[in-house]
NUFIDO-397620 format. One record per atom (N, C-alpha, C): residue in one letter; x, y, z. Coordinates in steps of 0.2 Angstrom, whole numbers, plus 5000, padded with zeros to 4 digits. Atoms other than C-alpha are relative to their C-alpha. Example, Ala and Ser with C-alpha at 12.3 -4.5 7.8 and 13.67 -1.06 7.14 Angstrom:
2
<site><resn>A</resn><x>5004</x><y>4994</y><z>5000</z></site>
<site><resn>A</resn><x>5062</x><y>4978</y><z>5039</z></site>
<site><resn>A</resn><x>5004</x><y>5006</y><z>5000</z></site>
<site><resn>S</resn><x>4996</x><y>4994</y><z>4999</z></site>
<site><resn>S</resn><x>5068</x><y>4995</y><z>5036</z></site>
<site><resn>S</resn><x>4996</x><y>5005</y><z>5003</z></site>
***
This chain:
83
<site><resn>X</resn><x>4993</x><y>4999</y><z>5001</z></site>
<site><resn>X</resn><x>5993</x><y>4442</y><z>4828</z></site>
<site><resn>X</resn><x>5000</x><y>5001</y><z>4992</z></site>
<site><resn>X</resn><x>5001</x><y>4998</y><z>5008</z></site>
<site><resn>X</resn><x>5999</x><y>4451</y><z>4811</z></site>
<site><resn>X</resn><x>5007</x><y>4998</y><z>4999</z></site>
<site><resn>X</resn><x>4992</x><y>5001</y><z>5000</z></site>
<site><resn>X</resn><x>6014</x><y>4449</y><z>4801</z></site>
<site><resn>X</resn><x>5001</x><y>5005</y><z>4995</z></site>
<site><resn>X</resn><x>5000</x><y>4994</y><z>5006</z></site>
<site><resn>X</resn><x>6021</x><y>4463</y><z>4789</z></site>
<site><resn>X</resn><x>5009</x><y>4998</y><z>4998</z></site>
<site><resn>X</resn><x>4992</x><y>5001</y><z>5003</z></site>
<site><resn>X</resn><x>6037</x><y>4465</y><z>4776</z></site>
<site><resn>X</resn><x>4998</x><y>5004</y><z>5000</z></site>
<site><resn>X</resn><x>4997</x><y>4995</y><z>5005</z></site>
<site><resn>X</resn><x>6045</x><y>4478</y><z>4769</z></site>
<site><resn>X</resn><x>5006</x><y>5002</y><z>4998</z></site>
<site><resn>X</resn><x>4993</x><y>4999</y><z>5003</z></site>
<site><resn>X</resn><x>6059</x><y>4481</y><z>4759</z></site>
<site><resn>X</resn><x>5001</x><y>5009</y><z>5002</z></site>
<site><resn>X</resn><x>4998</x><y>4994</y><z>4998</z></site>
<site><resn>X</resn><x>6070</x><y>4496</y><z>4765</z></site>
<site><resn>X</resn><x>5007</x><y>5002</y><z>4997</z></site>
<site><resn>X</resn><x>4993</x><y>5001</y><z>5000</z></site>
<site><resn>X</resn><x>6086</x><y>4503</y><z>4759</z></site>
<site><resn>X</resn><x>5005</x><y>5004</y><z>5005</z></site>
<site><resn>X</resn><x>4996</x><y>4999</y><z>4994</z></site>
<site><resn>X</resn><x>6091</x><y>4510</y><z>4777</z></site>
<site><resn>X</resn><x>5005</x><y>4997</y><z>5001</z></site>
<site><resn>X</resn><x>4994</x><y>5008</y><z>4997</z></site>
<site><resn>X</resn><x>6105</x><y>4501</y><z>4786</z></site>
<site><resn>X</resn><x>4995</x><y>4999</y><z>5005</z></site>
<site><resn>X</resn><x>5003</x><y>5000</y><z>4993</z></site>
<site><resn>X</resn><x>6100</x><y>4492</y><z>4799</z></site>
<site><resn>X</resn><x>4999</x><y>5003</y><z>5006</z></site>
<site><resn>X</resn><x>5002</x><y>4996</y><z>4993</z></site>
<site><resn>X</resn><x>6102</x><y>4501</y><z>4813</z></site>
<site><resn>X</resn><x>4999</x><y>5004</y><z>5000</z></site>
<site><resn>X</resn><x>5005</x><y>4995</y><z>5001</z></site>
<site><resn>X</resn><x>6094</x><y>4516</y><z>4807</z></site>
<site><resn>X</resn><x>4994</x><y>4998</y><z>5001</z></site>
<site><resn>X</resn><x>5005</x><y>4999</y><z>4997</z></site>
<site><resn>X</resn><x>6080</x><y>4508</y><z>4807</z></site>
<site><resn>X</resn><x>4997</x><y>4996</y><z>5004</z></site>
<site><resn>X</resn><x>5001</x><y>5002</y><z>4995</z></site>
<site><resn>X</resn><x>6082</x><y>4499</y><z>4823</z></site>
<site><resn>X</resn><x>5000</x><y>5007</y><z>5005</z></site>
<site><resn>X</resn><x>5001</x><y>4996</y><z>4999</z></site>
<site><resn>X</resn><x>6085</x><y>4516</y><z>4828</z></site>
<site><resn>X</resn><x>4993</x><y>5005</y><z>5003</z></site>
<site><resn>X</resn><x>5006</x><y>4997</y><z>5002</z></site>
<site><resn>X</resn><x>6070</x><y>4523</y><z>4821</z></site>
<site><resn>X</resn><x>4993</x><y>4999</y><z>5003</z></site>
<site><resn>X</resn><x>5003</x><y>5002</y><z>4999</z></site>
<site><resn>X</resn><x>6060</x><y>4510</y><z>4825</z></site>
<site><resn>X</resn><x>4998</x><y>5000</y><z>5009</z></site>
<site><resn>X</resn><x>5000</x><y>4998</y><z>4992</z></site>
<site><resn>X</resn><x>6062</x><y>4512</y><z>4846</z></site>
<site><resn>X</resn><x>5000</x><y>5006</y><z>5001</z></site>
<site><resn>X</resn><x>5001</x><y>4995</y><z>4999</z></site>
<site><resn>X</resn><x>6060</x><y>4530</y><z>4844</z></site>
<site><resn>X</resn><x>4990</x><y>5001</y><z>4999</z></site>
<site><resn>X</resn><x>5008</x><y>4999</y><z>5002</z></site>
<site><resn>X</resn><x>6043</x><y>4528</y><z>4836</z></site>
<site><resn>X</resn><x>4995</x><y>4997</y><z>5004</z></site>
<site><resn>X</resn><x>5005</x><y>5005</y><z>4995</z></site>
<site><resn>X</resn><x>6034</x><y>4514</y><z>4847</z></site>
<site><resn>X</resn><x>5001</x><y>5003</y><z>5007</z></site>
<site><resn>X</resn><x>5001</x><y>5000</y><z>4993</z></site>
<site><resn>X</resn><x>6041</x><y>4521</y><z>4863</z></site>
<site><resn>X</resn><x>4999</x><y>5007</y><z>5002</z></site>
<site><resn>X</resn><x>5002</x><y>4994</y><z>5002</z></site>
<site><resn>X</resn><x>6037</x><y>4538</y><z>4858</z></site>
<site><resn>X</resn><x>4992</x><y>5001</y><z>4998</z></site>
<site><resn>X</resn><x>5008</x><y>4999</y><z>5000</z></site>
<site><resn>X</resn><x>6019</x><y>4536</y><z>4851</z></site>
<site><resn>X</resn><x>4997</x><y>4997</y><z>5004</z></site>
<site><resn>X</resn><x>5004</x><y>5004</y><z>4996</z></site>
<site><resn>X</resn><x>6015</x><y>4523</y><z>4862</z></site>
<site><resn>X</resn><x>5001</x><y>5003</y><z>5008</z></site>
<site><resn>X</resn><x>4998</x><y>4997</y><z>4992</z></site>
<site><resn>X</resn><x>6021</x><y>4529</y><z>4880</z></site>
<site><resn>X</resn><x>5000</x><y>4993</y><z>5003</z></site>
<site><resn>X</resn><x>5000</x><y>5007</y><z>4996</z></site>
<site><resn>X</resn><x>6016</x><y>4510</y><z>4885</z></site>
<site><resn>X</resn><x>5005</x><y>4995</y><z>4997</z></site>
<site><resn>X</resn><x>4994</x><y>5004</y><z>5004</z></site>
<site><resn>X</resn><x>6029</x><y>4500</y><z>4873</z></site>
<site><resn>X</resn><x>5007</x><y>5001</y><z>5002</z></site>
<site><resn>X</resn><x>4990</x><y>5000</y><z>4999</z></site>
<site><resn>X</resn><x>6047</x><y>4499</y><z>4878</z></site>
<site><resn>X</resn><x>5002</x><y>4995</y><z>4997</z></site>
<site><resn>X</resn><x>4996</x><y>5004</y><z>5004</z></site>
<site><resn>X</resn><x>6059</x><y>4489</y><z>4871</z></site>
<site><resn>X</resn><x>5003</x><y>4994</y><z>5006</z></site>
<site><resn>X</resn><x>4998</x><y>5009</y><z>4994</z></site>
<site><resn>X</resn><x>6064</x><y>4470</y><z>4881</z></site>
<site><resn>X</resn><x>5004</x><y>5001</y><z>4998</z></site>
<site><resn>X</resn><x>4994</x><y>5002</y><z>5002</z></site>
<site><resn>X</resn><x>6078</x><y>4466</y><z>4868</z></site>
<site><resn>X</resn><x>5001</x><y>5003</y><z>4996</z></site>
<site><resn>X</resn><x>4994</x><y>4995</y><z>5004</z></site>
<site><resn>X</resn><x>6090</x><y>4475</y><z>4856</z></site>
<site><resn>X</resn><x>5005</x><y>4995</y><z>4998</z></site>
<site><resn>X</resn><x>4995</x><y>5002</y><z>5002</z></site>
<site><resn>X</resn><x>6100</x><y>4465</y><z>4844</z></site>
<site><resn>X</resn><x>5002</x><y>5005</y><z>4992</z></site>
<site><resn>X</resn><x>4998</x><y>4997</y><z>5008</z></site>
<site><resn>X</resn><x>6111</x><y>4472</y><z>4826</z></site>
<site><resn>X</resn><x>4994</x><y>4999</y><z>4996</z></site>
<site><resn>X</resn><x>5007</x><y>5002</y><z>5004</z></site>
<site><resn>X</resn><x>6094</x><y>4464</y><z>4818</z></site>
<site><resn>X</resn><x>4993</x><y>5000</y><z>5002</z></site>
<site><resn>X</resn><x>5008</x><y>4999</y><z>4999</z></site>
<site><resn>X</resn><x>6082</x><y>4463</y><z>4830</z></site>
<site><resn>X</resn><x>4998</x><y>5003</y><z>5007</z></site>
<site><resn>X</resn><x>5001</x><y>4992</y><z>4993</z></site>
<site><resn>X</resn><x>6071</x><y>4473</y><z>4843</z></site>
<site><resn>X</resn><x>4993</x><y>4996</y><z>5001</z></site>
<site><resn>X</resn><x>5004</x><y>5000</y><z>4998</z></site>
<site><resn>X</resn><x>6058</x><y>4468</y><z>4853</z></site>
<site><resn>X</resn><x>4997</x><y>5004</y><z>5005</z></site>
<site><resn>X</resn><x>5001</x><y>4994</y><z>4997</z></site>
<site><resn>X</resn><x>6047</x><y>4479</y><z>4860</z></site>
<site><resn>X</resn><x>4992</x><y>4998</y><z>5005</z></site>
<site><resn>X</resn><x>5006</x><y>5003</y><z>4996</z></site>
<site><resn>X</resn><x>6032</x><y>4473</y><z>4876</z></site>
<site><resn>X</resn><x>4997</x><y>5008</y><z>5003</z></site>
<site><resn>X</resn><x>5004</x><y>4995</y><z>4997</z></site>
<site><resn>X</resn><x>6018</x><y>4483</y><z>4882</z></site>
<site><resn>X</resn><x>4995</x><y>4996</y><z>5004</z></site>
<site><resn>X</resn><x>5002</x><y>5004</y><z>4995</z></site>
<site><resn>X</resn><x>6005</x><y>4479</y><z>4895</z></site>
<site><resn>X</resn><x>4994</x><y>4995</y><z>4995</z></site>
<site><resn>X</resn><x>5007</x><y>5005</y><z>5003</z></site>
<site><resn>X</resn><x>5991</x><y>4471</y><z>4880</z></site>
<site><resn>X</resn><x>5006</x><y>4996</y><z>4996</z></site>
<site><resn>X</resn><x>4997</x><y>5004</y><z>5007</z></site>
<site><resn>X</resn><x>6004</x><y>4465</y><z>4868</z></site>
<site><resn>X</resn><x>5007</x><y>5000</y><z>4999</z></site>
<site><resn>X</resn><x>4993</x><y>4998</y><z>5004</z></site>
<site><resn>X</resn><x>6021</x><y>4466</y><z>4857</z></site>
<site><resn>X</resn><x>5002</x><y>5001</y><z>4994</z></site>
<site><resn>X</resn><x>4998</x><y>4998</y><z>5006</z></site>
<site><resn>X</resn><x>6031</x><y>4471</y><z>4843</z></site>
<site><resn>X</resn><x>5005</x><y>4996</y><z>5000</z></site>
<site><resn>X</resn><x>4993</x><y>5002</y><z>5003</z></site>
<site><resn>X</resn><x>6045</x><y>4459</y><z>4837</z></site>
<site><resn>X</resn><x>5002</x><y>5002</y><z>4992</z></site>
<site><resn>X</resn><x>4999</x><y>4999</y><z>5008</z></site>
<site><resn>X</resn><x>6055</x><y>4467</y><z>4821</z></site>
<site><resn>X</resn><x>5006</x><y>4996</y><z>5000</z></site>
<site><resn>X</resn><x>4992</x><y>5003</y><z>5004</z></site>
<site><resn>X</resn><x>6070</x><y>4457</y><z>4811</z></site>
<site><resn>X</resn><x>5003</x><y>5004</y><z>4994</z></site>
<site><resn>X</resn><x>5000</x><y>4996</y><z>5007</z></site>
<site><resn>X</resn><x>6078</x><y>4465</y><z>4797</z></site>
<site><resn>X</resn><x>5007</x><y>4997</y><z>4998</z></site>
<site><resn>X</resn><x>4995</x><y>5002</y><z>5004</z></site>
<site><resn>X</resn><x>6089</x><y>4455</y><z>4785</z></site>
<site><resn>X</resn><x>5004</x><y>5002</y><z>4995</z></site>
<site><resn>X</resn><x>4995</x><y>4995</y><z>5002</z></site>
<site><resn>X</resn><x>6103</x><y>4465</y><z>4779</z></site>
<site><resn>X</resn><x>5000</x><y>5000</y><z>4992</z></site>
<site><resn>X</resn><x>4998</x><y>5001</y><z>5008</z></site>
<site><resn>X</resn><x>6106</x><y>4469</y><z>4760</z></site>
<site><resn>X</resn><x>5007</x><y>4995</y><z>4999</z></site>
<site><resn>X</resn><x>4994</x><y>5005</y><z>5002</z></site>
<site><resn>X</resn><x>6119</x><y>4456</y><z>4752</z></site>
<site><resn>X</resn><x>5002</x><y>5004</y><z>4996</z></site>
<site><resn>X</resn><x>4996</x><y>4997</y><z>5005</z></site>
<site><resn>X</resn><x>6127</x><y>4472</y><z>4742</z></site>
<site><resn>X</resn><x>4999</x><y>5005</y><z>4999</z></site>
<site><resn>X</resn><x>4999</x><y>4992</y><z>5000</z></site>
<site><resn>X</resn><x>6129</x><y>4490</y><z>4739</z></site>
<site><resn>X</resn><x>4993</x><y>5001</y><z>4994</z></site>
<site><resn>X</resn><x>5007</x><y>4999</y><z>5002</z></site>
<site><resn>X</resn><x>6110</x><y>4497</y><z>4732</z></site>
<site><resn>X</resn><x>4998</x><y>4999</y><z>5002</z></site>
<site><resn>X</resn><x>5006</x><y>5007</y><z>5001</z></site>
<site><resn>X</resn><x>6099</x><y>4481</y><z>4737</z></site>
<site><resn>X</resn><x>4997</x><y>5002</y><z>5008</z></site>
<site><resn>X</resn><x>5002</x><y>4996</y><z>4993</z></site>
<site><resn>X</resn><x>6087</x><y>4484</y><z>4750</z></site>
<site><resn>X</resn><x>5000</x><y>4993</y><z>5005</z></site>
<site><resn>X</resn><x>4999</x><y>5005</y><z>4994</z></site>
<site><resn>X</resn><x>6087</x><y>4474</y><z>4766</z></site>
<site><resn>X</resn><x>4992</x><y>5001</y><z>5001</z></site>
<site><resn>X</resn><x>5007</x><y>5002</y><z>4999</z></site>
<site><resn>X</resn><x>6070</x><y>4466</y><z>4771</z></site>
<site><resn>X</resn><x>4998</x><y>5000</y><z>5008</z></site>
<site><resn>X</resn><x>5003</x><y>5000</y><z>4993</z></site>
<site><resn>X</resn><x>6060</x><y>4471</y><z>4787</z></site>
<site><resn>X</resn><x>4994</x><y>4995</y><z>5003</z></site>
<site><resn>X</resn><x>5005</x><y>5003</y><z>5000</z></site>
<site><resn>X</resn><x>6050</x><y>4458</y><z>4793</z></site>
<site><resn>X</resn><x>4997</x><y>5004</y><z>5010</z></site>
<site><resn>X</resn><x>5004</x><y>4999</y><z>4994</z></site>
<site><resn>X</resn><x>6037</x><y>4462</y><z>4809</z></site>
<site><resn>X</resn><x>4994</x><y>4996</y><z>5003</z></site>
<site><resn>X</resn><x>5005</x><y>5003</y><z>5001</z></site>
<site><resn>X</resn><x>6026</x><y>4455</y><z>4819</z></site>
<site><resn>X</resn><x>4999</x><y>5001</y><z>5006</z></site>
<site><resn>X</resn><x>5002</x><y>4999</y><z>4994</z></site>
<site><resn>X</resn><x>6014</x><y>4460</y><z>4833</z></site>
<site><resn>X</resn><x>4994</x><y>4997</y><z>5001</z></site>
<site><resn>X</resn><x>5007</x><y>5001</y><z>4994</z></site>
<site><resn>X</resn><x>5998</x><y>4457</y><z>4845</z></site>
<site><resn>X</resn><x>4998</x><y>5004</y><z>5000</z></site>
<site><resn>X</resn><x>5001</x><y>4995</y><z>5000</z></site>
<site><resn>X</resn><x>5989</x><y>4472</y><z>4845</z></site>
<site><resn>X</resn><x>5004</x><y>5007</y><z>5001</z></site>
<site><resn>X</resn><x>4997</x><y>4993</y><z>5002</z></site>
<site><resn>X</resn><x>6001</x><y>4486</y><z>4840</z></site>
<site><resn>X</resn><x>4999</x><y>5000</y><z>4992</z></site>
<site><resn>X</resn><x>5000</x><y>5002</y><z>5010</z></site>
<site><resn>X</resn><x>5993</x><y>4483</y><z>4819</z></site>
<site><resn>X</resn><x>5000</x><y>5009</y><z>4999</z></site>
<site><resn>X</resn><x>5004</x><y>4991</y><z>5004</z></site>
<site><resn>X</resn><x>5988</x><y>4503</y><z>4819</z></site>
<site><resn>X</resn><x>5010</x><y>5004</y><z>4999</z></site>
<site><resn>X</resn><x>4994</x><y>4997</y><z>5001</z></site>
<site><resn>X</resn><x>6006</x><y>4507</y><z>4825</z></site>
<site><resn>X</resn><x>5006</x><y>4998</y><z>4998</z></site>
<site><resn>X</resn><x>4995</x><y>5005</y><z>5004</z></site>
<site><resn>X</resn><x>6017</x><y>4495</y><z>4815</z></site>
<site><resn>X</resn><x>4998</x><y>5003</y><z>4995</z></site>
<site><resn>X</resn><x>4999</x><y>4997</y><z>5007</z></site>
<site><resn>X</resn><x>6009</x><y>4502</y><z>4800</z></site>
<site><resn>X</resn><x>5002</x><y>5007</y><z>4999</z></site>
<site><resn>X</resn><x>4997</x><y>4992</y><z>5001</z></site>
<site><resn>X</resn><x>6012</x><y>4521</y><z>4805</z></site>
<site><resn>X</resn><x>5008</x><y>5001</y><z>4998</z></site>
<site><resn>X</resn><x>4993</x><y>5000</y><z>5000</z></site>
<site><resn>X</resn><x>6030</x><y>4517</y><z>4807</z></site>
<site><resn>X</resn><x>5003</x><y>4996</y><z>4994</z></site>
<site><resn>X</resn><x>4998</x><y>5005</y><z>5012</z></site>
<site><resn>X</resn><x>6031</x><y>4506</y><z>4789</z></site>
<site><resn>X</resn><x>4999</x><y>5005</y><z>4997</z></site>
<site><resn>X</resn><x>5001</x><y>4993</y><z>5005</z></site>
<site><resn>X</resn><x>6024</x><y>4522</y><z>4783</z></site>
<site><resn>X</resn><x>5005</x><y>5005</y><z>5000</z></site>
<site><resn>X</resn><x>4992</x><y>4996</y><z>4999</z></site>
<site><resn>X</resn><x>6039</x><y>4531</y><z>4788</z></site>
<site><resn>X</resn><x>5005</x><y>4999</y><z>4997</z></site>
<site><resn>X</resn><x>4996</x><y>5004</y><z>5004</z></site>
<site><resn>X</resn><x>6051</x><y>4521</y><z>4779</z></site>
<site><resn>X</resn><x>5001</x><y>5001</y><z>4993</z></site>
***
């Protein structure tokens, strides 16, 4: 299991948006379980992706994306990389 940050200054639903485009798009096997304002779980038949993202507290500041899967590490970071 891995764990990843990264600061972004999207809103968040942009890039919960973004984020279920990408895994269920380059994955074919990833779908999405749950869907909240913050966070998004995504199950496939080896593994998962849980992401959180804690809001900015103020106009500029970025919000902090926390992640953390089971064998999706290759596709977690393509999609960090996009941000």
């Amino acid at each position: 299991m891995a764990k990843y940050t990264k600061s972004t200054k999207l809103h968040p639903s942009a890039v919960m948006k973004r984020a279920a485009k990408h895994f269920e798009t380059v994955s074919g096997s990833v779908k999405v379980a749950s869907k909240t304002a913050t966070s998004l779980c995504l199950e496939g038949p080896d593994g998962f992706v849980t992401i959180s993202i804690c809001p900015a507290a103020g106009k500029g500041k970025k919000s902090r994306l926390d992640i953390e899967t089971n064998q999706f590490d290759s596709l977690v970071r393509d999609f960090l990389s996009t941000l």
